[in-house]
C-alpha positions as CSV (number, residue, x, y, z in Angstrom):
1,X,40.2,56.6,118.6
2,X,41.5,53.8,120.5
3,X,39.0,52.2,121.7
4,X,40.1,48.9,123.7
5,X,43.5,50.0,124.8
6,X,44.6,46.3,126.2
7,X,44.0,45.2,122.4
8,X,46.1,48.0,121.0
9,X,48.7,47.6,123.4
10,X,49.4,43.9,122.6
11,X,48.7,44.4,119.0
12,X,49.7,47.2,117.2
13,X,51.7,48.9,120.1
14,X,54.7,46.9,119.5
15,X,54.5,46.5,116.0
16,X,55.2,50.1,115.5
17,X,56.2,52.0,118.8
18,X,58.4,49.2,120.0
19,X,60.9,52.0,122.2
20,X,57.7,53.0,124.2
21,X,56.9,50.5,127.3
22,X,52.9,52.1,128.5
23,X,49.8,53.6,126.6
24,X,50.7,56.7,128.9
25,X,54.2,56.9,127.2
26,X,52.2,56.4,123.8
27,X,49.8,59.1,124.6
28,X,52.6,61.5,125.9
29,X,54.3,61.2,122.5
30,X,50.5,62.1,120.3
31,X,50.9,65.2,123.0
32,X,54.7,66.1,122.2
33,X,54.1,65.9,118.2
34,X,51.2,67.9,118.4
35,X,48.3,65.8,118.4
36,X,45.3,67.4,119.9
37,X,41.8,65.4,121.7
38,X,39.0,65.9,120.3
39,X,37.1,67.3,123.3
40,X,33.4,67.2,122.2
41,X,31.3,65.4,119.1
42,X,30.7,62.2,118.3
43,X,34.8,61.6,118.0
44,X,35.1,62.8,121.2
45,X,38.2,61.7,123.2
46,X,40.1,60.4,119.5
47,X,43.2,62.2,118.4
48,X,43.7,64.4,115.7
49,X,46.3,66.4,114.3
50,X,46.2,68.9,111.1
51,X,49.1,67.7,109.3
52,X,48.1,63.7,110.0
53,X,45.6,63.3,107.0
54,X,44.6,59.9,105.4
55,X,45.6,60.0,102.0
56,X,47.9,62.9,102.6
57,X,51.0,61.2,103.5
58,X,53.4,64.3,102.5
59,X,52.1,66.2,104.9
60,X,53.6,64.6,107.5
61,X,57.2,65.7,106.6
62,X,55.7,68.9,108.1
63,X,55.3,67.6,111.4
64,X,57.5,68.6,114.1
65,X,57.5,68.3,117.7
66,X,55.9,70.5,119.8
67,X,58.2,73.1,122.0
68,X,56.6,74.7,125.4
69,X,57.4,77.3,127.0
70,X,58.2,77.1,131.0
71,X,56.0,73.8,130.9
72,X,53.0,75.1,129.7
73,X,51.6,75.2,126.4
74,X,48.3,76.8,124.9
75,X,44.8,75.2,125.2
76,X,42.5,75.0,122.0
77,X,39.1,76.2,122.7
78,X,36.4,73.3,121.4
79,X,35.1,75.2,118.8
80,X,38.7,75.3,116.9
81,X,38.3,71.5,116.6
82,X,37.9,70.6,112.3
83,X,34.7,69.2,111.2
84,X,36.0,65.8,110.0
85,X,32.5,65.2,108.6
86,X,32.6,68.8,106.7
87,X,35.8,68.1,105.4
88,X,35.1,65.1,103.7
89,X,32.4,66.5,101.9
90,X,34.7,68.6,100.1
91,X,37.8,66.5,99.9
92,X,36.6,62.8,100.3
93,X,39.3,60.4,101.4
94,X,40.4,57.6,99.3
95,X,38.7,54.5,99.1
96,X,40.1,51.7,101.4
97,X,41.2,48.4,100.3
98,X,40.8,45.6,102.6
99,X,43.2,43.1,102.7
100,X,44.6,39.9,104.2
101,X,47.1,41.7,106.1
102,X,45.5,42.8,109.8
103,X,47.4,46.1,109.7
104,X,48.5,48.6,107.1
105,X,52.5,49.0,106.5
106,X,53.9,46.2,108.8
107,X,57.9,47.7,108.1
108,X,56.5,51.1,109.1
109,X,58.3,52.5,112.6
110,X,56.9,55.8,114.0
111,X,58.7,57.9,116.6
């Protein structure tokens, strides 16, 4: 979730989405690769997307970008949302390393 959305545009924005100009071009992309909003919870308004997995980086080589039909694409109902919390009860993520660097892969371009 992005939570100050001036910070993340002047700081990780251009680092790795440097052909993107606006958070609303940013957000547009989340929506074209599949990415869905979590609409209730206590993650509610963050991003997910099944195939986007911390600690699961060959899983994104699965990804592809989503393809609508006459504009319009179909709506998950809230309950089809994963229980992140669930989930990492039975497949805990790995552990974290903090280090000096302020963000993870600096070389690393998306879109």
């Amino acid at each position: 979730m992005i939570v100050d959305q001036e910070l993340f545009m002047r700081k990780v924005h251009p680092r790795y989405f440097s052909n993107q100009k606006s958070y609303r071009s940013f957000t547009r992309q989340l929506n074209l690769w599949g990415f869905q909003r979590v609409p209730i919870g206590p993650d509610q308004g963050a991003y997910y997307h099944q195939l986007f997995l911390r600690g699961m980086p060959n899983l994104v080589k699965k990804m592809k970008v989503v393809k609508f039909k006459n504009g319009n694409r179909t709506k998950k109902k809230s309950n089809d949302v994963p229980d992140f919390y669930a989930l990492s009860k039975f497949r805990p993520l790995p552990e974290i390393i903090p280090d000096s660097s302020p963000l993870p892969y600096p070389n690393l371009k998306f879109f």
